[in-house]
C-alpha positions as a printed NumPy array, in Angstrom:
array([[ 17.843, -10.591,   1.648],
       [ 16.603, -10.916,   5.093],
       [ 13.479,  -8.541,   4.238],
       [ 12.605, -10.632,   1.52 ],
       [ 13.147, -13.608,   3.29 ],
       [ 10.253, -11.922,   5.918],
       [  7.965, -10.488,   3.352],
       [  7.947, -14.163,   1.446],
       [  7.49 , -16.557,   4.735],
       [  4.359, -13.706,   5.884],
       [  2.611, -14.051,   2.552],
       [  3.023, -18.072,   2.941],
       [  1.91 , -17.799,   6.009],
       [ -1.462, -15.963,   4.232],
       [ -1.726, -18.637,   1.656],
       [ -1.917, -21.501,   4.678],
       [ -4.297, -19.628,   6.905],
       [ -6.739, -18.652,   4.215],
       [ -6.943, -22.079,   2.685],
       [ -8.026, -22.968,   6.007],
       [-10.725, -20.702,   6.84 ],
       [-12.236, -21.544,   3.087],
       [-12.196, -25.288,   4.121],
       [-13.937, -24.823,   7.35 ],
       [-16.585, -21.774,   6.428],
       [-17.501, -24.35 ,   3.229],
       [-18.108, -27.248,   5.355],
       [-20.023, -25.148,   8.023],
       [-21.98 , -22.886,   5.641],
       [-23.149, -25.8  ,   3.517],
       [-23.87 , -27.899,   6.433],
       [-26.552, -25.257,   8.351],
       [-27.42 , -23.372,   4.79 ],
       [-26.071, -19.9  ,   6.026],
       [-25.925, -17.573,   2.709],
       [-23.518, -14.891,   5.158],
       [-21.509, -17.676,   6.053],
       [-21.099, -19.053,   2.076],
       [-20.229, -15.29 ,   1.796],
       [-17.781, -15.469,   4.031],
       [-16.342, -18.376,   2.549],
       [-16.466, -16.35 ,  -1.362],
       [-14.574, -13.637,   0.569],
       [-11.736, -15.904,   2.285],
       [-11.331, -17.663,  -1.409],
       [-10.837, -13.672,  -2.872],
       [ -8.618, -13.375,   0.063],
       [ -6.982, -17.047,  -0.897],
       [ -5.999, -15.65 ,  -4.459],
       [ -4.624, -12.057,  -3.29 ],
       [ -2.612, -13.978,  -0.974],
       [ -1.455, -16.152,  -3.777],
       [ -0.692, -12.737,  -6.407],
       [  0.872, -11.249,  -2.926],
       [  3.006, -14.048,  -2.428],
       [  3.857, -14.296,  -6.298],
       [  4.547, -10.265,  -5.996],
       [  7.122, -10.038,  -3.588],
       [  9.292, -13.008,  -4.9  ],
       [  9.547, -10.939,  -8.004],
       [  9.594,  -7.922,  -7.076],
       [ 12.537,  -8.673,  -4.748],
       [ 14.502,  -9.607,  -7.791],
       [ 17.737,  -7.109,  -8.299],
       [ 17.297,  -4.77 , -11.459],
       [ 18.269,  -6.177, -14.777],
       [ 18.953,  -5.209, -18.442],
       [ 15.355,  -5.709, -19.049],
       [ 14.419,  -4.362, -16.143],
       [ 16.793,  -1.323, -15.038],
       [ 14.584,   0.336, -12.543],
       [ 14.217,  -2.903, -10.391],
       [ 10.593,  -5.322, -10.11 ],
       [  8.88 ,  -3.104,  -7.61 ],
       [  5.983,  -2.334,  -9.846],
       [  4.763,  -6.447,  -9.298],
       [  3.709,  -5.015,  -6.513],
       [  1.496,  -2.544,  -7.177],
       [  0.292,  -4.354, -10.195],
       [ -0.667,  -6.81 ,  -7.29 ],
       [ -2.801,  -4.526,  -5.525],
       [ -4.543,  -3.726,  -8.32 ],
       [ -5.586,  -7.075,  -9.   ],
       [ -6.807,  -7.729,  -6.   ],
       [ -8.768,  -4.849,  -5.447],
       [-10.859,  -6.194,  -8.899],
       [-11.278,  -9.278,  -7.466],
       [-12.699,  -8.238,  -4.533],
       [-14.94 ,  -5.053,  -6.344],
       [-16.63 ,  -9.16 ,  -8.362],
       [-16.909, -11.032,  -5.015],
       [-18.781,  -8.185,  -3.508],
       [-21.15 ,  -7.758,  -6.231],
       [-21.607, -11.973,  -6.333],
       [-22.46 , -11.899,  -2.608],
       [-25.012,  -9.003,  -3.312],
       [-26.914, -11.015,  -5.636],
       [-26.779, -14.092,  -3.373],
       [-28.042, -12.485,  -0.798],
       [-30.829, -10.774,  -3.066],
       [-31.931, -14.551,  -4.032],
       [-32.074, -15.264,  -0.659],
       [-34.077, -12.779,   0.552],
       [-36.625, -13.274,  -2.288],
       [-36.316, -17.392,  -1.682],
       [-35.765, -17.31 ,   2.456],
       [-34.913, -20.75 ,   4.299],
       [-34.188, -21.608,   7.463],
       [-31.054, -22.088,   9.261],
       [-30.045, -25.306,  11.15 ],
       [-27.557, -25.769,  13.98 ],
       [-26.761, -21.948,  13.502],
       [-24.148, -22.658,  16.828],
       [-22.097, -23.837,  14.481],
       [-21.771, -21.182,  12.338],
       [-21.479, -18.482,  15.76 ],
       [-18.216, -20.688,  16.197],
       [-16.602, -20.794,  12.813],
       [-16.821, -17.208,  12.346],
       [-15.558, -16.827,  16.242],
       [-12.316, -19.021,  14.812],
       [-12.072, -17.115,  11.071],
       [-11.853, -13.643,  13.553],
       [ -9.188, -15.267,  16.094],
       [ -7.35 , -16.42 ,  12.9  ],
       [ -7.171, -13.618,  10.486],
       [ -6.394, -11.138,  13.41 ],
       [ -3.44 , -12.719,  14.37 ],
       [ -2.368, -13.299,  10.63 ],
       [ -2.816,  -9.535,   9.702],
       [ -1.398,  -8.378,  12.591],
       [  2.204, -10.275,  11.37 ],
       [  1.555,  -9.28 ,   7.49 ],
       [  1.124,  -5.238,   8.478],
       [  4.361,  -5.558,  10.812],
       [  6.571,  -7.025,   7.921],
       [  4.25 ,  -5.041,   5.428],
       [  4.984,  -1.641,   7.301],
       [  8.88 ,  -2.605,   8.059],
       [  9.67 ,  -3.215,   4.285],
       [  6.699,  -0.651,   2.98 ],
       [  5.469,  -3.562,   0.7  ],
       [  2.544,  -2.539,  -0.986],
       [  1.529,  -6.324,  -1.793],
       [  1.681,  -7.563,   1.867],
       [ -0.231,  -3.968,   3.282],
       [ -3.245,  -5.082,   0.383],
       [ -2.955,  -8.721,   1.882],
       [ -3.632,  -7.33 ,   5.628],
       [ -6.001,  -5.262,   4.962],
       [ -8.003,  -7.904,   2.955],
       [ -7.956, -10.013,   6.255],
       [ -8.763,  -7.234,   8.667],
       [-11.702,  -6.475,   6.641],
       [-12.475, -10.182,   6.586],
       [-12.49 ,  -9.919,  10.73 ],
       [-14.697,  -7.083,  10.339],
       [-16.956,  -8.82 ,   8.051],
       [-16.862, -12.091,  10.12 ],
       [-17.854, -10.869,  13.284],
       [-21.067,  -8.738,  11.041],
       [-22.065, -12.226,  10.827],
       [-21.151, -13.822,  13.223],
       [-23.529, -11.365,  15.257],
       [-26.086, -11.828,  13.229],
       [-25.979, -15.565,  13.533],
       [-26.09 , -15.283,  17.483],
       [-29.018, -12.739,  17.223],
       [-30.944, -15.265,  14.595],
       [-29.636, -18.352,  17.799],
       [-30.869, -16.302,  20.773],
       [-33.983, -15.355,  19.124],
       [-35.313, -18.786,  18.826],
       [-35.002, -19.105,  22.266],
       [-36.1  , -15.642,  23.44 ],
       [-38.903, -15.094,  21.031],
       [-39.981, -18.204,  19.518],
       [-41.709, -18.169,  16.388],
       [-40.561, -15.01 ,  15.36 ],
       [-38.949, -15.393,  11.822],
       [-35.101, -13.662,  12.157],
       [-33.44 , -15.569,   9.519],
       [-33.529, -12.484,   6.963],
       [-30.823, -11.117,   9.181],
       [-28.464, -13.599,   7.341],
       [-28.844, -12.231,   3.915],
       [-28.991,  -8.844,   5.297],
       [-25.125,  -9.627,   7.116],
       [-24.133, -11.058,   3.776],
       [-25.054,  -7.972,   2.073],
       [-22.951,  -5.766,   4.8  ],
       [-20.195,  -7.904,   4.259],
       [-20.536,  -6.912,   0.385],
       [-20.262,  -3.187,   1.206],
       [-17.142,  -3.367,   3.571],
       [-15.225,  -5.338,   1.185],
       [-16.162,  -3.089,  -1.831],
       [-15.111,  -0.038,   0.117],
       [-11.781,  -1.659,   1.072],
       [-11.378,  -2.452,  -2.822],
       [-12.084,   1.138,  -3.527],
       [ -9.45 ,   2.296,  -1.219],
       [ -7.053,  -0.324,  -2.244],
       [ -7.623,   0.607,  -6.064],
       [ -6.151,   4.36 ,  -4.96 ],
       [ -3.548,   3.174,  -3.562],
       [ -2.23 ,   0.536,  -5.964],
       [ -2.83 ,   3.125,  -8.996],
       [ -1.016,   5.994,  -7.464],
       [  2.516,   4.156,  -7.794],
       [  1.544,   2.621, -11.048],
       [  0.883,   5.948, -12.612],
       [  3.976,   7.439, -11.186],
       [  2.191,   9.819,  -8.553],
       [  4.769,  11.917,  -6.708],
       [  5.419,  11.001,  -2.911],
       [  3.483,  12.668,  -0.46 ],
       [  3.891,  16.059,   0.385],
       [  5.572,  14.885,   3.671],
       [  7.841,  12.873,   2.173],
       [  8.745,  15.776,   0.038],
       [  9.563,  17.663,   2.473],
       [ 11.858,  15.823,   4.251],
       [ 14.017,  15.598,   1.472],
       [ 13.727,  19.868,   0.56 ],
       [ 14.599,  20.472,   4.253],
       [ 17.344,  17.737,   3.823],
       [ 18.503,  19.63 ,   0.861],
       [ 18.458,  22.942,   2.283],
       [ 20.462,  21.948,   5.535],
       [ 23.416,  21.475,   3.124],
       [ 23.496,  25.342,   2.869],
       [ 26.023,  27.087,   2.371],
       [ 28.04 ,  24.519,   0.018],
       [ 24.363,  23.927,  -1.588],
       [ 23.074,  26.941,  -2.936],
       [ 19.782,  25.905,  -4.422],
       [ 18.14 ,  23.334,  -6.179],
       [ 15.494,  22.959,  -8.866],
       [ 13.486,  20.219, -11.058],
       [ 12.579,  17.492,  -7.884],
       [ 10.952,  14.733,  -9.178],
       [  9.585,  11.934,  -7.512],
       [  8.209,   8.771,  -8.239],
       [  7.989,   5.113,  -6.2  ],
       [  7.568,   1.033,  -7.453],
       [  6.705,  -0.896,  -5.187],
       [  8.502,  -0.39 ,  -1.763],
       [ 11.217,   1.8  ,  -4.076],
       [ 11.589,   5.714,  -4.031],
       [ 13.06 ,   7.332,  -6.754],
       [ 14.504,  11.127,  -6.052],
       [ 16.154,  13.182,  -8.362],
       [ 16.686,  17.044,  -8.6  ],
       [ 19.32 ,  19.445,  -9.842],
       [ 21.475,  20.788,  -7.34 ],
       [ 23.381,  24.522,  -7.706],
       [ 26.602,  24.308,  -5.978],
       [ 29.569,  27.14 ,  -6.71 ],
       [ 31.319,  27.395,  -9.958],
       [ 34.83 ,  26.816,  -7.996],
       [ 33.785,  23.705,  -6.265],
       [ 36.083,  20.857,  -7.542],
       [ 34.527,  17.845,  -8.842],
       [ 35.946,  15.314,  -6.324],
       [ 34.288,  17.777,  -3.395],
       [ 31.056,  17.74 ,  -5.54 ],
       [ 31.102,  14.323,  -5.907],
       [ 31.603,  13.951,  -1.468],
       [ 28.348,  16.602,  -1.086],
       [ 25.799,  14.383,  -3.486],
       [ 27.153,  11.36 ,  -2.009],
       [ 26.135,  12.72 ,   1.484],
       [ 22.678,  13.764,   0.554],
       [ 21.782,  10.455,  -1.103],
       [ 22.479,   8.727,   2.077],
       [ 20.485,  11.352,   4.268],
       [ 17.808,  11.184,   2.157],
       [ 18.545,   7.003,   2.369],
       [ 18.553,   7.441,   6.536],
       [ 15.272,   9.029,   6.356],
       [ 13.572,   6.804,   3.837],
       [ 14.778,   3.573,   3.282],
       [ 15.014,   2.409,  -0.157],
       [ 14.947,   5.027,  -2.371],
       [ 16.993,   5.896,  -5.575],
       [ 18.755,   9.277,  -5.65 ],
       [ 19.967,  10.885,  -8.616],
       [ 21.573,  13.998,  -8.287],
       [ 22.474,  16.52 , -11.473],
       [ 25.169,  19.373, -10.333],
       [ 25.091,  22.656, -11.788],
       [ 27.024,  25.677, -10.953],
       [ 25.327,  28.847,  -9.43 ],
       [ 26.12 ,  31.809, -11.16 ],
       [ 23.243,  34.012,  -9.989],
       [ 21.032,  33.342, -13.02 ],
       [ 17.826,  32.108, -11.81 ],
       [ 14.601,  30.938, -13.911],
       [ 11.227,  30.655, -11.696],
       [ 11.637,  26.691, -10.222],
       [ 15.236,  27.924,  -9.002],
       [ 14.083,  30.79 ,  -7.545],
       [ 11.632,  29.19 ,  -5.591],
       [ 14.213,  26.833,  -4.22 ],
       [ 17.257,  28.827,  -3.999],
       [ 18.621,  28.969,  -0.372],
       [ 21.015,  32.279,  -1.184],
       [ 19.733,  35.861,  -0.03 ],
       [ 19.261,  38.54 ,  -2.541],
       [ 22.373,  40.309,  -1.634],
       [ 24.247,  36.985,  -2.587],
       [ 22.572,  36.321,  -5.801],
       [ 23.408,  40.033,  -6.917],
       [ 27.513,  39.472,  -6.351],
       [ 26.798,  36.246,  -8.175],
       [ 25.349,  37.885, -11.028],
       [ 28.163,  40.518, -11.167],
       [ 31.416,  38.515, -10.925],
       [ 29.764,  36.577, -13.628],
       [ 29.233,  40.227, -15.908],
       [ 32.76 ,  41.131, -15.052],
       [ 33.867,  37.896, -15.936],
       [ 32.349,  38.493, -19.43 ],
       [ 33.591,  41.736, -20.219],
       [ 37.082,  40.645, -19.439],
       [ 36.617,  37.124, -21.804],
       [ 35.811,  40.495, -24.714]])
């Protein structure tokens, strides 16, 4: 409750900040004619409505799982990012073709001060606000919030691009009058087009991995063989690991190969301690753990995972011949 109570104030606190910005870069862009700065303001507003979906995300996704729902809400997360990412991949390619116009229709700039300042506040601003959402984002491994920052640290990026070029076009009139520098604006707009279509890109990857049920990452994987394995010798092997995540959830299941003797309540005490090393390790994650006796008998995934030597596999596979002949 208390993550969720984080991960919902933080995206609020991304709804407030961006309205903001988009308030101020409006008035400001309008006011001295700056195409980079309008830009900027296109990108805060696609920043405004993935702060919005992000906010929307983690309130449901936070929701407990349901009859409807039996594998929890985590997916509204990565549903999230995936929106977001589109919206940015059309605000990139709208800022392109402003900029184009511009270059083909060039005008100059007035009181371009103005606009050095406004981008000086929108990087001040958006640092300090993705700073907080990739601390909660990283401490509750929300997918929705981690999209969010990185939509405002490109925006910092992207604002000081401009914001440079703005001070370059301001210093030039005073350094080398008459020389015309105003098709550096259009030329920052269109840099700010290509950062925020790369971030898309990358936030497009990650977003689709979890929808499409990509396994976790190799390093995550192998935490929880080696967690596995230290369980030797009352865990003999295992076989059939799948993984999966929604959202900020990890789901973990595998067969594990225990022996045929091992009572059921004793069973029951081994899986429960796995689940919550695995939990230890990484946070939120579903376990599900399918116990199978070991009688030697090994197909080619329980080979490859068995933690028994060969000497201990053959005595396996003859107690369980001997214990056929004398069933005859």
């Amino acid at each position: 409750m208390e993550k969720g109570s984080e991960k919902i104030s933080v995206a609020r606190l991304s709804v407030i900040s961006n309205t903001c910005l988009i308030v101020l870069k409006v008035i400001i862009g309008m006011m001295i004619g700056s195409v980079s700065i309008i830009s900027e303001a296109i990108h805060s507003g696609v920043d405004l409505v993935a702060a919005v979906i992000a906010y929307i995300s983690v309130k449901k996704s936070g929701k407990p799982a349901d009859k409807e729902h039996p594998f929890g809400h985590g997916k509204f997360e990565n549903v999230s990012g995936s929106v977001e990412a589109a919206l940015i991949f059309l605000a990139g390619g709208w800022i392109i073709y402003e900029a184009i116009k511009r270059f083909m229709h060039m005008q100059p700039l007035e009181t371009v001060s103005w606009g050095v300042g406004v981008m000086l506040v929108s990087c001040i601003v958006n640092i300090l606000v993705s700073e907080r959402l990739f601390a909660i984002g990283n401490k509750t491994d929300s997918i929705a919030l981690k999209a969010d920052a990185w939509h405002l640290r490109t925006d910092v990026y992207t604002s000081a691009g401009v914001m440079g070029g703005l001070f370059l076009i301001w210093i030039g009139k005073w350094v080398i009058p008459g020389v015309p520098l105003n098709w550096i604006d259009p030329l920052a707009a269109i840099a700010v087009a290509v950062l925020i279509i790369h971030a898309a890109w990358e936030i497009t990857v990650q977003s689709l991995r979890d929808l499409l049920d990509v396994t976790l990452p190799i390093a995550e994987r192998t935490m929880i063989r080696d967690l596995i394995s230290s369980m030797y010798p009352d865990v003999h092997g295992y076989h059939k690991l799948k993984t999966r995540k929604a959202g900020s959830v990890r789901f973990i299941e595998f067969h594990m190969l225990v022996d045929p003797q091992m009572s059921v309540e004793k069973s029951h005490h081994l899986t429960d301690n796995i689940t919550r090393m695995i939990y230890d390790r990484l946070p939120n994650s579903n376990v599900t753990i399918h116990v199978e006796p070991c009688d030697g008998r090994c197909d080619a995934d329980c080979t490859a995972n068995c933690l028994l030597s060969s000497e201990d596999r053959a005595d396996k596979l003859e107690k369980r011949a001997s214990k056929i002949l004398r069933s005859r």
